[in-house]
N, CA, C and O atoms as a Tinker XYZ file with bonds, in Angstrom:
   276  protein
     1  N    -21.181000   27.620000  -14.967000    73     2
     2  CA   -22.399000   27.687000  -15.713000    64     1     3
     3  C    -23.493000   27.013000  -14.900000    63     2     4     5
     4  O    -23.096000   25.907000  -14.532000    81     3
     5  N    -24.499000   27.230000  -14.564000    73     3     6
     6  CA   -25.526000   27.050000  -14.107000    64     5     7
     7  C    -26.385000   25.951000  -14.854000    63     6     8     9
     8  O    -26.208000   25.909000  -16.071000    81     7
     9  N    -27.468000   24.878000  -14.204000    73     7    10
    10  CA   -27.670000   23.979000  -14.704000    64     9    11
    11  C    -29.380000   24.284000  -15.027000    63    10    12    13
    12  O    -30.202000   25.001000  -14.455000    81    11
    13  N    -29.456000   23.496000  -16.062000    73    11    14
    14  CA   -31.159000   23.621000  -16.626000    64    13    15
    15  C    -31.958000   22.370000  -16.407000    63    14    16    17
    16  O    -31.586000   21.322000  -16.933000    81    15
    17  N    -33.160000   22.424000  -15.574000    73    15    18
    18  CA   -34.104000   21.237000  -15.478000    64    17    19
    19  C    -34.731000   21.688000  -16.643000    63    18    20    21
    20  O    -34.828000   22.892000  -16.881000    81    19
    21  N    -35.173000   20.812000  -17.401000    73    19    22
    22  CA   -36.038000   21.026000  -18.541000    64    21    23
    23  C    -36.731000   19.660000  -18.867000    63    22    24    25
    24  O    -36.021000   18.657000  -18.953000    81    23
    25  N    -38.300000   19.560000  -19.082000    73    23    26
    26  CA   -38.810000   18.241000  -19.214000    64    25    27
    27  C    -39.137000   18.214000  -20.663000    63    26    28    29
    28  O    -40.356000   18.322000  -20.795000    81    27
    29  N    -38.615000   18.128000  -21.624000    73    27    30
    30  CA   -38.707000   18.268000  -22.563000    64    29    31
    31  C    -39.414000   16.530000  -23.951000    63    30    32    33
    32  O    -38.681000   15.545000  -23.865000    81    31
    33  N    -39.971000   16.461000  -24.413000    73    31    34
    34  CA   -40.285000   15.112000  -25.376000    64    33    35
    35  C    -39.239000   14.758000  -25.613000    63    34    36    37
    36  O    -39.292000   13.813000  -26.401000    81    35
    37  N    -38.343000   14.996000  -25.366000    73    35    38
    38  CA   -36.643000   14.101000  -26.451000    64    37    39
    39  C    -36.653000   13.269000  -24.826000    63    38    40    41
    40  O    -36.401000   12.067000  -24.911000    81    39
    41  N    -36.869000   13.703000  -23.660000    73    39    42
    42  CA   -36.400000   12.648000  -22.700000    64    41    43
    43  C    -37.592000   11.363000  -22.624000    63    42    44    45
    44  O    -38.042000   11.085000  -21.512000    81    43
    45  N    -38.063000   10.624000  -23.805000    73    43    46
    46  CA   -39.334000    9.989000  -24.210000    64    45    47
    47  C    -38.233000    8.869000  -24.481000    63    46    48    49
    48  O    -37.101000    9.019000  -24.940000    81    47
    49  N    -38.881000    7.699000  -24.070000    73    47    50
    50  CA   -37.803000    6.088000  -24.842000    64    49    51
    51  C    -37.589000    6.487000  -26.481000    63    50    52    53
    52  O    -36.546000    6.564000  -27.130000    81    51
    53  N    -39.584000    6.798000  -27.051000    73    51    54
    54  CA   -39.416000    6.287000  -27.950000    64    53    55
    55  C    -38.567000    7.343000  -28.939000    63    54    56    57
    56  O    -38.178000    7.099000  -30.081000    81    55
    57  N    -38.386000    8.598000  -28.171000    73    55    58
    58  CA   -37.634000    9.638000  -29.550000    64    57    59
    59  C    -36.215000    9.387000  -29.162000    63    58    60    61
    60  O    -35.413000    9.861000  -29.967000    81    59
    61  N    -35.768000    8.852000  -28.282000    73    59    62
    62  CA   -34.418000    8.450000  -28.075000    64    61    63
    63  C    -34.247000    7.503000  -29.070000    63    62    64    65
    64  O    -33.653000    7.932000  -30.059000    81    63
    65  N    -34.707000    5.951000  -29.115000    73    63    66
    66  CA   -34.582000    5.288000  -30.420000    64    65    67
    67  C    -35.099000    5.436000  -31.524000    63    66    68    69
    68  O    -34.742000    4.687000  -32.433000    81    67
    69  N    -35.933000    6.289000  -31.721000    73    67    70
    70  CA   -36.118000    6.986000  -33.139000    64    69    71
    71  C    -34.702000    7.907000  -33.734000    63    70    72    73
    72  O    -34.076000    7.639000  -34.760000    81    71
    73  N    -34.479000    8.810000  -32.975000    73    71    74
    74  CA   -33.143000    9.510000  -33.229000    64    73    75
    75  C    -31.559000    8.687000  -33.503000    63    74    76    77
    76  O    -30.648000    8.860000  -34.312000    81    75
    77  N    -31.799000    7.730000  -32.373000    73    75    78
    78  CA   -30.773000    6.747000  -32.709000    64    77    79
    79  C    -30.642000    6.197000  -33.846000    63    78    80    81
    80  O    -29.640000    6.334000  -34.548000    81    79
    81  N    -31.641000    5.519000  -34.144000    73    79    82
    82  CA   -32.086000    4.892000  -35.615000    64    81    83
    83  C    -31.632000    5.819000  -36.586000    63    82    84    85
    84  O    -30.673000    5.431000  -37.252000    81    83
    85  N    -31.984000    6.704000  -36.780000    73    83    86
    86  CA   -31.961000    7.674000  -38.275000    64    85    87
    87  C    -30.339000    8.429000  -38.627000    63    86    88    89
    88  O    -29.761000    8.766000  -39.661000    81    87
    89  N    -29.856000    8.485000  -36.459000    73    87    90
    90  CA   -28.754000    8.966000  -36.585000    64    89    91
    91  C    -27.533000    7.936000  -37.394000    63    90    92    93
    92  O    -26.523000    8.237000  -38.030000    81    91
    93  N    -28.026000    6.875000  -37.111000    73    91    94
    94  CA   -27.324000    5.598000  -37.627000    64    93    95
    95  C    -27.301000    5.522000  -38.924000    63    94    96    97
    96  O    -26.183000    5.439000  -39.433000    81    95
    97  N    -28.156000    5.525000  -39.567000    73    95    98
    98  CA   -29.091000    5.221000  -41.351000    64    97    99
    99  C    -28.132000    6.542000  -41.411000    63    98   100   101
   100  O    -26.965000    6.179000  -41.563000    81    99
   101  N    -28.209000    7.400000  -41.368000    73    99   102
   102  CA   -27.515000    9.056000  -41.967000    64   101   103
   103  C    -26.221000    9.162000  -42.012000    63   102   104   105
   104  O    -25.510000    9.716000  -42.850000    81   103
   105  N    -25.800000    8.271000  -40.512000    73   103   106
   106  CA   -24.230000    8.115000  -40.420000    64   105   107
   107  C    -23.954000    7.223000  -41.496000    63   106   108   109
   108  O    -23.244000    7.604000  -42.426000    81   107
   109  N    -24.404000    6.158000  -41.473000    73   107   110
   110  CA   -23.767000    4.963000  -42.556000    64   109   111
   111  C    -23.780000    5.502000  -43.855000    63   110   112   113
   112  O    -22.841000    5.427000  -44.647000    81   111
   113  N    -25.019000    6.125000  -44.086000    73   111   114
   114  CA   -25.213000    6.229000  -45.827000    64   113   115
   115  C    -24.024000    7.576000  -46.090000    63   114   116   117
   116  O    -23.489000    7.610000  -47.198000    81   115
   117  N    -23.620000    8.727000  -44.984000    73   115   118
   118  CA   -22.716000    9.950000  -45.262000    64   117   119
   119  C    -21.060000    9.117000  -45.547000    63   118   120   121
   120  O    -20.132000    9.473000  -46.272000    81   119
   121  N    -21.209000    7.813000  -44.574000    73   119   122
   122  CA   -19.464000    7.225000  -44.664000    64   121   123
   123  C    -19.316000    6.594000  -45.926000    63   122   124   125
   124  O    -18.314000    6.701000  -46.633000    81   123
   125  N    -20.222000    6.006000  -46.168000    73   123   126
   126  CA   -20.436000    5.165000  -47.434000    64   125   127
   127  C    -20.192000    5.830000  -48.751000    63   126   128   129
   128  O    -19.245000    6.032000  -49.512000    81   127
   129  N    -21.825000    6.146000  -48.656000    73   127   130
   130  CA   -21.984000    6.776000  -50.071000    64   129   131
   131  C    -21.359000    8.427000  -50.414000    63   130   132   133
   132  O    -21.025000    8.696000  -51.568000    81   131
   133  N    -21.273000    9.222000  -49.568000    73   131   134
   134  CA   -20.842000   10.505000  -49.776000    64   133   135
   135  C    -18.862000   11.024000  -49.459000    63   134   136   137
   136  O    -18.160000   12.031000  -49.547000    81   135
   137  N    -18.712000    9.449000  -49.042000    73   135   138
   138  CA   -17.114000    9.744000  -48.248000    64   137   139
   139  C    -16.575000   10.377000  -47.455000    63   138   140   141
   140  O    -15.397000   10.728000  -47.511000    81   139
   141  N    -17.605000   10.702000  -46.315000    73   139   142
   142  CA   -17.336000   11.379000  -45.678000    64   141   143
   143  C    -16.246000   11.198000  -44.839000    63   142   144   145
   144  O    -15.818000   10.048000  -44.745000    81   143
   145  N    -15.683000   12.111000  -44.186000    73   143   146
   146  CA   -14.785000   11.532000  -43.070000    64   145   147
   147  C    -14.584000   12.419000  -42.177000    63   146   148   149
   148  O    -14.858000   13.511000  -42.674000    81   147
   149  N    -14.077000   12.576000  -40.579000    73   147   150
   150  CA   -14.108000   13.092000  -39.748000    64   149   151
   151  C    -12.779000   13.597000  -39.553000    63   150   152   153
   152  O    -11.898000   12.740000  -39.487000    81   151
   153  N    -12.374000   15.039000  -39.424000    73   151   154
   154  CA   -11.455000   15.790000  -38.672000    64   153   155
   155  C    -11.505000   16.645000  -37.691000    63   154   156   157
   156  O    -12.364000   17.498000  -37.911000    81   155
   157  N    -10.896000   16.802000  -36.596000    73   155   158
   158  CA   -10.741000   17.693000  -35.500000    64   157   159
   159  C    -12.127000   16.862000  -34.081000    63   158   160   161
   160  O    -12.408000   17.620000  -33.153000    81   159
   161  N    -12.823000   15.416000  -34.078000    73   159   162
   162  CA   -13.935000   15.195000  -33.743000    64   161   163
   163  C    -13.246000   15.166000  -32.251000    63   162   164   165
   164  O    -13.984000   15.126000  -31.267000    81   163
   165  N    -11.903000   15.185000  -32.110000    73   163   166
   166  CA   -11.866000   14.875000  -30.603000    64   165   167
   167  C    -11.723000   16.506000  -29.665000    63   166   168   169
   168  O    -11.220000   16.845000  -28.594000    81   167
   169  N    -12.464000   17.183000  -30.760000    73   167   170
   170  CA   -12.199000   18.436000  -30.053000    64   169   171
   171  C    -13.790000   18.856000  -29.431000    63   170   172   173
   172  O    -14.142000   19.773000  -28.689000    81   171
   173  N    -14.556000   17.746000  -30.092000    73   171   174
   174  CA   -16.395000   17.890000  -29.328000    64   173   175
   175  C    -15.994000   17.758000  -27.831000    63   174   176   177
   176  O    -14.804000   17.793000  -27.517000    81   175
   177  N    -16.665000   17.654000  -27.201000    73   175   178
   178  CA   -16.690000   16.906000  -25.966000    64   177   179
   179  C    -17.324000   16.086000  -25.779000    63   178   180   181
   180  O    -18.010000   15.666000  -26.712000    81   179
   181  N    -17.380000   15.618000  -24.804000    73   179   182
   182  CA   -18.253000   14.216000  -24.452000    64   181   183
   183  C    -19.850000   14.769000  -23.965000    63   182   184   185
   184  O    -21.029000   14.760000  -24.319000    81   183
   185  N    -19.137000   15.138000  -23.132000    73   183   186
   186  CA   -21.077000   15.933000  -21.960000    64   185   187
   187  C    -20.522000   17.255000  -22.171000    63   186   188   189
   188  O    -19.404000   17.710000  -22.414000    81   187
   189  N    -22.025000   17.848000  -21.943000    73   187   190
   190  CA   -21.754000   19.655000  -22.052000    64   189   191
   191  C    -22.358000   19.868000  -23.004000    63   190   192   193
   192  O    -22.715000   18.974000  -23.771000    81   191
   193  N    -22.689000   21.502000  -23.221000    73   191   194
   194  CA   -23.341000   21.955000  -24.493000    64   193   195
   195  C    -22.131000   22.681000  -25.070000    63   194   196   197
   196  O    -21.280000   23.344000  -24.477000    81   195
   197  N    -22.276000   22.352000  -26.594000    73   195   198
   198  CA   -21.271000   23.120000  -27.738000    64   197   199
   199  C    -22.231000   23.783000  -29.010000    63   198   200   201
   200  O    -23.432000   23.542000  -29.131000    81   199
   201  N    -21.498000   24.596000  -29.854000    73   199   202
   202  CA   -22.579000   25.305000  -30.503000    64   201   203
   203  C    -21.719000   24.444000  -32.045000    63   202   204   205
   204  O    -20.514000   24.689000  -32.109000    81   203
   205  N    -22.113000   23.807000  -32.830000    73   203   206
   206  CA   -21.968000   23.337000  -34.052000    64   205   207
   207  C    -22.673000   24.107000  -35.197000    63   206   208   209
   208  O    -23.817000   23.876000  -35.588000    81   207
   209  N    -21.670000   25.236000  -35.777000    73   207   210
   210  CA   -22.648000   26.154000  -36.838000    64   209   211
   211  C    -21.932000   25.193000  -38.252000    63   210   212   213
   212  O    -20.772000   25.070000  -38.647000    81   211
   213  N    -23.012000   24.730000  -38.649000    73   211   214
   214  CA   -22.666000   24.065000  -40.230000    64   213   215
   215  C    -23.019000   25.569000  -41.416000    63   214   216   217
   216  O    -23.876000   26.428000  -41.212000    81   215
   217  N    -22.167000   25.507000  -42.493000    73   215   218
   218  CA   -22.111000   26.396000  -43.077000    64   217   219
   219  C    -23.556000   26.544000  -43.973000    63   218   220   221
   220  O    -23.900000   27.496000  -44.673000    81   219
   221  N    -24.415000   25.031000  -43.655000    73   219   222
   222  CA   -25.808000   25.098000  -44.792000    64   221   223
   223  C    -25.650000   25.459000  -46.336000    63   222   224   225
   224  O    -26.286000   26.309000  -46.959000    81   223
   225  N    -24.739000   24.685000  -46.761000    73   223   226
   226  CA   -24.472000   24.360000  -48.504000    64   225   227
   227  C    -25.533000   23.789000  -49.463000    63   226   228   229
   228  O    -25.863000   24.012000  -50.628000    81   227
   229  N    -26.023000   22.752000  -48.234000    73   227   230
   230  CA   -27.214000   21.952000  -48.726000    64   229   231
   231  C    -28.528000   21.846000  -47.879000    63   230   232   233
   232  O    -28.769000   22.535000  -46.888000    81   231
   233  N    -29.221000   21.027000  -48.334000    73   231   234
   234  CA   -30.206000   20.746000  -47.407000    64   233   235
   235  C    -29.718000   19.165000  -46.747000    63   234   236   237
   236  O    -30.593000   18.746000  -45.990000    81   235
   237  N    -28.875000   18.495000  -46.836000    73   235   238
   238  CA   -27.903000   17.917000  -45.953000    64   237   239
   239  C    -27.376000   18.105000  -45.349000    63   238   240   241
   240  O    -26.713000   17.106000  -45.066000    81   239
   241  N    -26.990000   19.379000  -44.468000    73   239   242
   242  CA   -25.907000   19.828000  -43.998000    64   241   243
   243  C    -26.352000   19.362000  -42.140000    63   242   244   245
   244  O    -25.576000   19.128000  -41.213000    81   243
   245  N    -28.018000   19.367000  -42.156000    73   243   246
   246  CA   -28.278000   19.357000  -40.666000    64   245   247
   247  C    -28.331000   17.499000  -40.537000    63   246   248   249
   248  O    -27.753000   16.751000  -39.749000    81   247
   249  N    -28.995000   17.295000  -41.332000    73   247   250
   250  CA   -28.162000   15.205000  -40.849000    64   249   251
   251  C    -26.948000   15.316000  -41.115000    63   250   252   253
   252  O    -26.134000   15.094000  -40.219000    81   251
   253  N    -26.625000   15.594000  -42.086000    73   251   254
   254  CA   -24.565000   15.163000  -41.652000    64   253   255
   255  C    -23.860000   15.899000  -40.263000    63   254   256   257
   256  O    -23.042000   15.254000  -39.607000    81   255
   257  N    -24.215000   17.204000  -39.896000    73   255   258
   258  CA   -24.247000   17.792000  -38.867000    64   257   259
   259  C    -24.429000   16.742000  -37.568000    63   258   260   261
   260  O    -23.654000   16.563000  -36.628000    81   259
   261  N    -25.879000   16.037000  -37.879000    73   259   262
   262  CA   -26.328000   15.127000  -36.496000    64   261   263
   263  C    -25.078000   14.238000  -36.489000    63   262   264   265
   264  O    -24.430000   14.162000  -35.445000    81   263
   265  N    -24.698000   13.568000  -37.568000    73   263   266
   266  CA   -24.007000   12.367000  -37.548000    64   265   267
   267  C    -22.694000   12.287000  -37.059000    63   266   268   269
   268  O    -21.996000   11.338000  -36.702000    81   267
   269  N    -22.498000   13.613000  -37.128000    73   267   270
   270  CA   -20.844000   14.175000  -36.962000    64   269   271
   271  C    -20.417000   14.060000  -35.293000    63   270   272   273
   272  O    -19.289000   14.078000  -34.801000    81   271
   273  N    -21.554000   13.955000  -34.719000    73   271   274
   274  CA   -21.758000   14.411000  -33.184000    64   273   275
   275  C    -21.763000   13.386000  -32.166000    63   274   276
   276  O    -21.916000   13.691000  -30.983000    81   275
């Protein structure tokens, strides 16, 4: 697979710890309050692109999606 330069705003400090932040707040409140729990996660990878289609049940589905990742 061939590689992509792309200069995109996410490579910015501050949307890196903005994202971090919220990914955190979304993770905690999905383990907590909703019970969530994780199966099959060691099948993500580490680096690389993967395609994560959430089925969209809710309008939660794309933060629990982030958090999962």
């Amino acid at each position: 697979m061939s590689e992509v330069d792309s200069h995109l705003a996410a490579d910015a400090i501050g949307v890196r710890v903005f994202y971090a932040g919220v990914r955190t707040t979304v993770s905690i409140f999905c383990r907590t309050y909703c019970r969530m729990s994780l199966t099959g996660q060691e099948n993500i990878p580490e680096q690389g692109a993967f395609v994560l289609a959430p089925v969209h049940r809710s309008f939660l589905d794309t933060p629990i999606a982030s958090s999962c990742t």
